[in-house]
VOPAGU-2260 file (C-alpha; in pm, 1 decimal, decimal comma):
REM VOPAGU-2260
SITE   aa  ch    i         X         Y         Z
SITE  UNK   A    0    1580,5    1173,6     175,0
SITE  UNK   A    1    1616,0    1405,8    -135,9
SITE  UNK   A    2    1311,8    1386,9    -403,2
SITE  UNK   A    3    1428,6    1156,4    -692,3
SITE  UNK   A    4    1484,0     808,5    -855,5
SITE  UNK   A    5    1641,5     526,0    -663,1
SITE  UNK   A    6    1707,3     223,7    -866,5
SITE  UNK   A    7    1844,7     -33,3    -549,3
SITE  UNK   A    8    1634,1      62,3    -231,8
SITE  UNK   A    9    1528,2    -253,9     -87,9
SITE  UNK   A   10    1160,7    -334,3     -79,3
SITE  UNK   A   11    1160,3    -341,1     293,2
SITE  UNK   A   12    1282,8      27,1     315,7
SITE  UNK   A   13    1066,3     101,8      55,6
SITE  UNK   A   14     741,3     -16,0     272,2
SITE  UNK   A   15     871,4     140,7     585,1
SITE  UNK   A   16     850,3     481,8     429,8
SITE  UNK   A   17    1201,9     606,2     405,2
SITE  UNK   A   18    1057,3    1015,5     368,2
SITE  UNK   A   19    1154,5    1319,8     541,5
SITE  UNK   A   20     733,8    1324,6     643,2
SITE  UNK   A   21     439,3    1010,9     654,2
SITE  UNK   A   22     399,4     984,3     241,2
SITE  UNK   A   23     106,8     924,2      52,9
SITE  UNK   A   24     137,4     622,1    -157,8
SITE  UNK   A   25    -119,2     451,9    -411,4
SITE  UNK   A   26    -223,5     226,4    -137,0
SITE  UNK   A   27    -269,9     522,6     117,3
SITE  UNK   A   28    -484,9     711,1    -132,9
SITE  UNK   A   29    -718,9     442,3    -150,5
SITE  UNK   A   30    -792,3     456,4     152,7
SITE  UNK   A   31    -854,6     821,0     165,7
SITE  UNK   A   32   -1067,7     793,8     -87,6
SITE  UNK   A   33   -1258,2     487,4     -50,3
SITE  UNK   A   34   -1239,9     437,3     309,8
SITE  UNK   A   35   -1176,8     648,4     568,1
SITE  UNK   A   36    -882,9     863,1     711,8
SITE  UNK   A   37    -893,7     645,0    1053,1
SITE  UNK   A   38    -818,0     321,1     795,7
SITE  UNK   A   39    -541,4     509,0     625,5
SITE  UNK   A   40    -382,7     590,8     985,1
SITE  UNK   A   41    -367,6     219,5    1051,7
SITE  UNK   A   42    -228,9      59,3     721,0
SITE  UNK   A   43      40,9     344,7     737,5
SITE  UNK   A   44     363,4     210,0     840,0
SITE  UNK   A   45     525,6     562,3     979,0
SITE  UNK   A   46     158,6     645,8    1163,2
SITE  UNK   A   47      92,0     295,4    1286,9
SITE  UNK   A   48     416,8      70,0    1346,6
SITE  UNK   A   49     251,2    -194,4    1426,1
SITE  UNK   A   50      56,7    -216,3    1089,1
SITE  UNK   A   51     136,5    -539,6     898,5
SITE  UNK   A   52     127,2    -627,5     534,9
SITE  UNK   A   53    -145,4    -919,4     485,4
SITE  UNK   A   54      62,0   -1235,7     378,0
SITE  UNK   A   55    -115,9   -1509,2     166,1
SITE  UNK   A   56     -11,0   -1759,3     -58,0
SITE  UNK   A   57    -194,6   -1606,7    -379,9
SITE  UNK   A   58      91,3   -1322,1    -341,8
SITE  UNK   A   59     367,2   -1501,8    -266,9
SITE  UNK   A   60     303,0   -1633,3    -625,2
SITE  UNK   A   61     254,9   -1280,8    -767,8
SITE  UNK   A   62     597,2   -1164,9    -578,0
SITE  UNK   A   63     815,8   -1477,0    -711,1
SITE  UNK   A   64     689,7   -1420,6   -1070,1
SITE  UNK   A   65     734,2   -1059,6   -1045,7
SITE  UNK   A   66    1081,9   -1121,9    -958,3
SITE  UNK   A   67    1188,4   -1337,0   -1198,5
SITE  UNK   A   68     978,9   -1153,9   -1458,1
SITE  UNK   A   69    1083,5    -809,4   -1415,4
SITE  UNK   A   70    1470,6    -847,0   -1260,0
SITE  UNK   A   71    1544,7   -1195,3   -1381,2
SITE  UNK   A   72    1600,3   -1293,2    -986,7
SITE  UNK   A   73    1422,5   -1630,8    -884,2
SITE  UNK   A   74    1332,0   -1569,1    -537,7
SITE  UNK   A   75    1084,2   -1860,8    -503,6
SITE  UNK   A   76    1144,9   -2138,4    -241,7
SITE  UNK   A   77    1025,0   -2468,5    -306,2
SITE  UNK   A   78     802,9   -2585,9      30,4
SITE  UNK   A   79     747,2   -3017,3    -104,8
SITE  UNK   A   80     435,2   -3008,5      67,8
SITE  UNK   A   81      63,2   -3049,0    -117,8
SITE  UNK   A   82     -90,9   -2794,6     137,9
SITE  UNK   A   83     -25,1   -2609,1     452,5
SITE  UNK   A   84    -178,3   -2797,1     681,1
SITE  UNK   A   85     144,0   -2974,5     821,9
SITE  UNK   A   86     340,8   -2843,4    1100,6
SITE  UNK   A   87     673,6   -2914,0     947,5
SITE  UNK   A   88     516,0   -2717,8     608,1
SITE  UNK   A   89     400,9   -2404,6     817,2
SITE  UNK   A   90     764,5   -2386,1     952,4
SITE  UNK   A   91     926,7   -2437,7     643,8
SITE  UNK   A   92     742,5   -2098,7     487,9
SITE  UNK   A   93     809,3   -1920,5     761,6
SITE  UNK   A   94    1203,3   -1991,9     723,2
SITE  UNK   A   95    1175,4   -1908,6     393,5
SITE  UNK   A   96     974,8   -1611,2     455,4
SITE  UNK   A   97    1232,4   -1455,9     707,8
SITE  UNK   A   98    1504,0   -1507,1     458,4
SITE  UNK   A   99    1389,2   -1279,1     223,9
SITE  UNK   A  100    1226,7   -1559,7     -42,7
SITE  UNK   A  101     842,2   -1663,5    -139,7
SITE  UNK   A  102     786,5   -1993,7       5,4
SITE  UNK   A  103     556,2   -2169,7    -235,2
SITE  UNK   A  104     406,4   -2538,4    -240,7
SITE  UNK   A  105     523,5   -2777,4    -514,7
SITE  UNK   A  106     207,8   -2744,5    -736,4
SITE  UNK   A  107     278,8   -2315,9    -735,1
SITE  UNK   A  108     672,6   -2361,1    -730,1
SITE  UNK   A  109     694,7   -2509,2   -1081,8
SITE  UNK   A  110     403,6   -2325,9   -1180,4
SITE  UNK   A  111     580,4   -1965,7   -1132,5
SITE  UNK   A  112     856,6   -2043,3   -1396,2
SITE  UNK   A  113     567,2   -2141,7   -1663,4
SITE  UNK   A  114     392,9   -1850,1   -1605,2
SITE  UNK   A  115     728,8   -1633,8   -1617,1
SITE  UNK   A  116     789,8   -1769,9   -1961,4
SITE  UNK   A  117     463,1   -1725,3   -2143,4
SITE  UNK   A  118     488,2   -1387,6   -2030,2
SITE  UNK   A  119     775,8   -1336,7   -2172,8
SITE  UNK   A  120     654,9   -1467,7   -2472,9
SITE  UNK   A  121     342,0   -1323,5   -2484,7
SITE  UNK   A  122     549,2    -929,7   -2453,7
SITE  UNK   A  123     779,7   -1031,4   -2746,6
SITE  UNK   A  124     458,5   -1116,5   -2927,8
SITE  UNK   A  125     284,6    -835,8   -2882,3
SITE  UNK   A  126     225,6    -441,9   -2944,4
SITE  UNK   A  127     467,0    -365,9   -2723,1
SITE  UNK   A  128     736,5    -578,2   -2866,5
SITE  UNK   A  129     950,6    -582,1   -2578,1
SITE  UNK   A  130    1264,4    -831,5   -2664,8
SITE  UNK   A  131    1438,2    -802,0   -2254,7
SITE  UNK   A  132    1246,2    -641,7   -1955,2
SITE  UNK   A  133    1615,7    -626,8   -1816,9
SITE  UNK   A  134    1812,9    -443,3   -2117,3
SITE  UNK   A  135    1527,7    -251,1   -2235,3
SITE  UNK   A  136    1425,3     -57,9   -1881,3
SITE  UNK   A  137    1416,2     -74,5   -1467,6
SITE  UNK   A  138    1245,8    -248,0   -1234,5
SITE  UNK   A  139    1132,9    -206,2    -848,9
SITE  UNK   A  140    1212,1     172,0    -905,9
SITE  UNK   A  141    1140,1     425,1    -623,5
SITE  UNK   A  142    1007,1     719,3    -728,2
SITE  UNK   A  143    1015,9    1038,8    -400,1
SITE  UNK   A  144     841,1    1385,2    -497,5
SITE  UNK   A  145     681,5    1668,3    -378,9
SITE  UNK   A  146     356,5    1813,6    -402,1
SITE  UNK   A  147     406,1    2143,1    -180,0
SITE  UNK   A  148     398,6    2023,3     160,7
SITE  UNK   A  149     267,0    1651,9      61,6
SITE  UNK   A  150     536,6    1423,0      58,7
SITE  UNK   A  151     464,9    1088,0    -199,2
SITE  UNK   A  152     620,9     765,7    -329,6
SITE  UNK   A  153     557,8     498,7    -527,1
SITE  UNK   A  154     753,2     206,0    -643,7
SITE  UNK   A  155     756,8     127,4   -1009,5
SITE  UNK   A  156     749,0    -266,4   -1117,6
SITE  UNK   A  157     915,5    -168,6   -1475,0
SITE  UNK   A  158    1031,0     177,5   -1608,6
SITE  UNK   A  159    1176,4     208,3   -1999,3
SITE  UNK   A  160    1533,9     383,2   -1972,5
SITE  UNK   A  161    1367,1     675,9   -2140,2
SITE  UNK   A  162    1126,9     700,8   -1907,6
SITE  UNK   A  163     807,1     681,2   -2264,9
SITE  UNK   A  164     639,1     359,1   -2080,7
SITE  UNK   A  165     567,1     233,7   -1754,3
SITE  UNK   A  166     447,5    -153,3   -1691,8
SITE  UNK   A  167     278,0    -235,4   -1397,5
SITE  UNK   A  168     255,5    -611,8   -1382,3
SITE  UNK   A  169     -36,7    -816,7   -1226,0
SITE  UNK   A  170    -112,6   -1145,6   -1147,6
SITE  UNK   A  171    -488,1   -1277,1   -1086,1
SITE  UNK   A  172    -734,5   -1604,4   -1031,8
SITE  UNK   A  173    -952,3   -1466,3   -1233,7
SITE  UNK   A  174    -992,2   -1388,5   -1613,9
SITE  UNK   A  175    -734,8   -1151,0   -1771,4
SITE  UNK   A  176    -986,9   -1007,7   -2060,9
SITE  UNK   A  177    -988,2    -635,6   -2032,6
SITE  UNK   A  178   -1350,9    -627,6   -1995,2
SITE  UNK   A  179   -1287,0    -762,9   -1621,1
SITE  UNK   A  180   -1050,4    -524,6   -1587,9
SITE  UNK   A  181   -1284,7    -278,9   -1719,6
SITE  UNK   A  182   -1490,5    -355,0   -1462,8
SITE  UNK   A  183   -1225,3    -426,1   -1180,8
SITE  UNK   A  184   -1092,0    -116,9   -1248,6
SITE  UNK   A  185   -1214,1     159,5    -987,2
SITE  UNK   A  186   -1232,8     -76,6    -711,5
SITE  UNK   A  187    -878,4    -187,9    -726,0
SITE  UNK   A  188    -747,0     155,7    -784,8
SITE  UNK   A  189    -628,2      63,9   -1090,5
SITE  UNK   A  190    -705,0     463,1   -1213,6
SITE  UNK   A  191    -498,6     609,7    -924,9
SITE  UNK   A  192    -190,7     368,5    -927,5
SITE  UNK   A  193    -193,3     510,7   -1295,6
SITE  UNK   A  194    -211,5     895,0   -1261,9
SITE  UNK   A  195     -30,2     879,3    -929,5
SITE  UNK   A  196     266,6     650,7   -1069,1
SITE  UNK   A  197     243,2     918,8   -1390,7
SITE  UNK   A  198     259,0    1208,0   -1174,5
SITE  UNK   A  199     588,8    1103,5   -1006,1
SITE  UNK   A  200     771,9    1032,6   -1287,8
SITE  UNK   A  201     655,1    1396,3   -1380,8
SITE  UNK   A  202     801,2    1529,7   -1119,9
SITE  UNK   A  203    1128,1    1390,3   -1095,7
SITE  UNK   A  204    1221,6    1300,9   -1469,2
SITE  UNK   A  205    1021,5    1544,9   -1685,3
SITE  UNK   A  206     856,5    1306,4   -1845,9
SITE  UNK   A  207     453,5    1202,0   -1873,2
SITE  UNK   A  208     526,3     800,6   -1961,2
SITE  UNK   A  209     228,7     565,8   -2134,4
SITE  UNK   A  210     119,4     364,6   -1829,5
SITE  UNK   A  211       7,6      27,1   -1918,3
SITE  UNK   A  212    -149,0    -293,0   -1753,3
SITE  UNK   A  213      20,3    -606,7   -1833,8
SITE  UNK   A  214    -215,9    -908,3   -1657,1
SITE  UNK   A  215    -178,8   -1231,9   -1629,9
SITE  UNK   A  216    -382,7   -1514,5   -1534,0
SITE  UNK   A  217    -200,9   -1763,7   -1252,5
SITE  UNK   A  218    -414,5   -2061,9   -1397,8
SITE  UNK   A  219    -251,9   -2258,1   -1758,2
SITE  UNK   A  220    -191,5   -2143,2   -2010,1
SITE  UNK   A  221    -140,3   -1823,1   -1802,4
SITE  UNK   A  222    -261,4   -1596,3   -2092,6
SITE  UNK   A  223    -231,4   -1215,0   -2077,0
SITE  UNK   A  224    -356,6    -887,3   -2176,7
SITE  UNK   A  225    -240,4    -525,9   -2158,4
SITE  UNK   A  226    -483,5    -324,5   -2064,0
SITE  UNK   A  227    -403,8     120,7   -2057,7
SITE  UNK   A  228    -687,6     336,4   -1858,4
SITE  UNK   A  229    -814,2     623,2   -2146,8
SITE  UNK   A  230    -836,5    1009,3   -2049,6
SITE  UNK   A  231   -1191,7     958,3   -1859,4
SITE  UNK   A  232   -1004,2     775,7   -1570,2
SITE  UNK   A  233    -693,9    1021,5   -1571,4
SITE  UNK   A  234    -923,5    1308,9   -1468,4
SITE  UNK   A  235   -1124,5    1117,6   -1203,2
SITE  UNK   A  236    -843,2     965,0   -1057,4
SITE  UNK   A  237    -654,1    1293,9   -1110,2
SITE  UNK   A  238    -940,9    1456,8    -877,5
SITE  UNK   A  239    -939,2    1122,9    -670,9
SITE  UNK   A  240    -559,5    1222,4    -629,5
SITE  UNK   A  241    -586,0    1578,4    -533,5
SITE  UNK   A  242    -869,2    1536,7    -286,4
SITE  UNK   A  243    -694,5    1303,3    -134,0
SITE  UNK   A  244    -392,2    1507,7     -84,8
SITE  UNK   A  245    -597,7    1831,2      74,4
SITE  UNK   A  246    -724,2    1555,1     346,1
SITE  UNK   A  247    -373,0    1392,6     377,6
SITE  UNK   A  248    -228,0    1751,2     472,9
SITE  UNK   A  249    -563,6    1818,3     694,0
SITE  UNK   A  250    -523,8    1551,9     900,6
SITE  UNK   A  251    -162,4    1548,0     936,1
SITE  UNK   A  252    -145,8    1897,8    1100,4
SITE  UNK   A  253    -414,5    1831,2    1279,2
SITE  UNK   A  254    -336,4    1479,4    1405,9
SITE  UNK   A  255    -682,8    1380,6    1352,7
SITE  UNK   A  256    -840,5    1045,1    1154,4
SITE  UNK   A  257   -1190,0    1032,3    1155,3
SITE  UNK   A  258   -1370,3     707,6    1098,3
SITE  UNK   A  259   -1717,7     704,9     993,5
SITE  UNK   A  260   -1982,7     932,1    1127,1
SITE  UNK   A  261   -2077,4     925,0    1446,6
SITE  UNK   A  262   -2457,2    1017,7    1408,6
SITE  UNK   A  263   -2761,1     779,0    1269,0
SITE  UNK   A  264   -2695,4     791,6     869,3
SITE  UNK   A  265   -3015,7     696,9     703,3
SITE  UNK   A  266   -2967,7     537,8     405,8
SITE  UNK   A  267   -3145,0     502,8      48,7
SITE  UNK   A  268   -3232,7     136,1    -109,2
SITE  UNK   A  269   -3015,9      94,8    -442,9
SITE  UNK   A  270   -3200,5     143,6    -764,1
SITE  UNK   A  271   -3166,4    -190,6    -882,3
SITE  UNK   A  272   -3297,2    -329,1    -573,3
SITE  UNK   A  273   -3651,0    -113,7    -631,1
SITE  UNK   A  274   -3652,4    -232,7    -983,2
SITE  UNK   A  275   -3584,4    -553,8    -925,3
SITE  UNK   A  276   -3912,0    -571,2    -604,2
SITE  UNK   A  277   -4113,7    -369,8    -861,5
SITE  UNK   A  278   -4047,2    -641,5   -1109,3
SITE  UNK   A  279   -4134,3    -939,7    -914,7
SITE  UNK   A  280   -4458,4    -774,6    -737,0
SITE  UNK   A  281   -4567,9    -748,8   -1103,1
SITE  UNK   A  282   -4520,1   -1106,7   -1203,7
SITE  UNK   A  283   -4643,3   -1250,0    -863,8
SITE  UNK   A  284   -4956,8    -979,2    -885,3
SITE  UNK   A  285   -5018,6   -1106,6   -1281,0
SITE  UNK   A  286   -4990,1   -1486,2   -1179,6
SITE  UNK   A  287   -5217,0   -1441,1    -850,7
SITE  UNK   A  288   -5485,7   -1272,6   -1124,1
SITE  UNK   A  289   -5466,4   -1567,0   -1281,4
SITE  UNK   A  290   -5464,0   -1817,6   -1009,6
SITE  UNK   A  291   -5842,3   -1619,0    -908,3
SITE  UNK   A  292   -5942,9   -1621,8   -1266,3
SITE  UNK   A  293   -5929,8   -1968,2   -1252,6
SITE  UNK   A  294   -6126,1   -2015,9    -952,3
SITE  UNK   A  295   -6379,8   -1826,7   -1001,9
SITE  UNK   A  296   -6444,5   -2032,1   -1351,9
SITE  UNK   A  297   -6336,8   -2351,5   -1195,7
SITE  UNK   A  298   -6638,3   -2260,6    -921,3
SITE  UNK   A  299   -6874,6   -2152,2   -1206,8
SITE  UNK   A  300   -6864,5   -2434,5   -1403,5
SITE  UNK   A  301   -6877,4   -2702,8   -1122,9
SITE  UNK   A  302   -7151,6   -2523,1    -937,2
């Protein structure tokens, strides 16, 4: 497959890695740099075929809003159960499941459309001003480029037809403030999925896009938040990017993914942790001076 934009490739083909060559993608780097090469060989579909995607409920809800959100396609499948816990419920998703749709209980079905709409509200509201995700840009766009010999991809949720702004879309249980973003940030590869999605559009169209966050909470009133990493991030996850390309190619030619070390690593207590022992051996050595204090009177004035 040629380097380039492709507007219709099906998610599935998408996850299977349709390159020439094993591809880095966001998810990839990740674990290159946050893990190890020997966890990146297993969650890669083209490495390890029998690698699985991790199915929960709390995504199925992200997928089904995504999809009506950002192509206007409801793909959610009503399960009428209250939980899981049924039989006849558990074969119901998987049904659903294997026909392409997010099989969601009652309570989440309903939920998905009301979260679909204040979004929509909430982007016509805002800075952005964005009237239509579907006249005004692309979703589920596959970006392919090339980085000398490293092959990568990466699969935009929402593109602007000329290719000025990116929106990646997120759902979450938790708060969608931009300080827990803030903080939520590095760990979730937030910075990479930024530079990385940035870089491919680069390569292909020309073009260096804004990249912004738009987050949603999945609890009502489903409030959101956009959220855009500042020029700090770019250049760590920029070098985040790059190492993780030099150890991509390294292993690659030499079909080798090492896991942790394999000799005794002896390790450092956190600072916090010393402050925090320091702290409390002061306290409990100022109240047992006080405890003796008082004995020592106490045995004075009695005796």
């Amino acid at each position: 497959m040629n380097p380039g934009s492709y507007f219709f490739m099906p998610e599935e083909d998408y996850h299977k890695d349709p390159c020439d060559e094993p591809s880095l993608s966001r998810s990839t780097i990740l674990d290159l740099v946050t893990k190890t090469p020997r966890h990146a060989f297993e969650n890669h579909p083209r490495l390890n075929p029998q690698a699985e995607e991790e199915q929960k409920e709390i995504y199925d809800i992200g997928s089904a809003a995504h999809s009506l959100l950002l192509q206007g396609i409801d793909k959610a499948a009503e399960v009428p159960y209250d939980d899981w816990r049924k039989k006849e419920a558990k074969d119901l998703r998987d049904q659903w499941r294997a026909l392409g749709h997010y099989p969601l209980l009652t309570k989440h079905y309903t939920s998905v459309v009301e979260m679909v709409q204040a979004a929509k509200d909430f982007l016509k509201n805002c800075e952005l001003e964005i009237k239509s995700l579907q006249d005004e840009g692309q979703s589920e766009v596959t970006y392919i480029w090339k980085d000398g010999s490293v092959w990568c991809r990466a699969r935009l949720d929402w593109i602007q037809h000329d290719k000025k702004m990116v929106i990646d879309y997120k759902t979450t249980g938790l708060l969608a403030d931009p300080a827990t973003y803030e903080r939520n940030a590095i760990n979730t590869g937030l910075d990479i999925q930024d530079q990385f999605y940035r870089q491919g559009v680069n390569s292909v169209d020309g073009h260096d896009p804004l990249f912004v966050f738009l987050i949603q909470e999945t609890q009502k009133p489903y409030l959101c938040s956009l959220v855009q990493l500042n020029e700090p991030y770019h250049d760590m996850a920029a070098q985040k990017i790059d190492r993780a390309k030099r150890l991509w190619l390294k292993c690659l030619r030499e079909n080798n993914w090492p896991a942790y070390p394999l000799s005794i690593s002896i390790i450092d207590p956190p600072d916090w942790a010393m402050a925090q022992w320091e702290k409390k051996m002061l306290l409990e050595g100022d109240a047992y001076q006080k405890m003796k204090w008082s004995k020592e009177r106490l045995e004075a004035e009695i005796g």
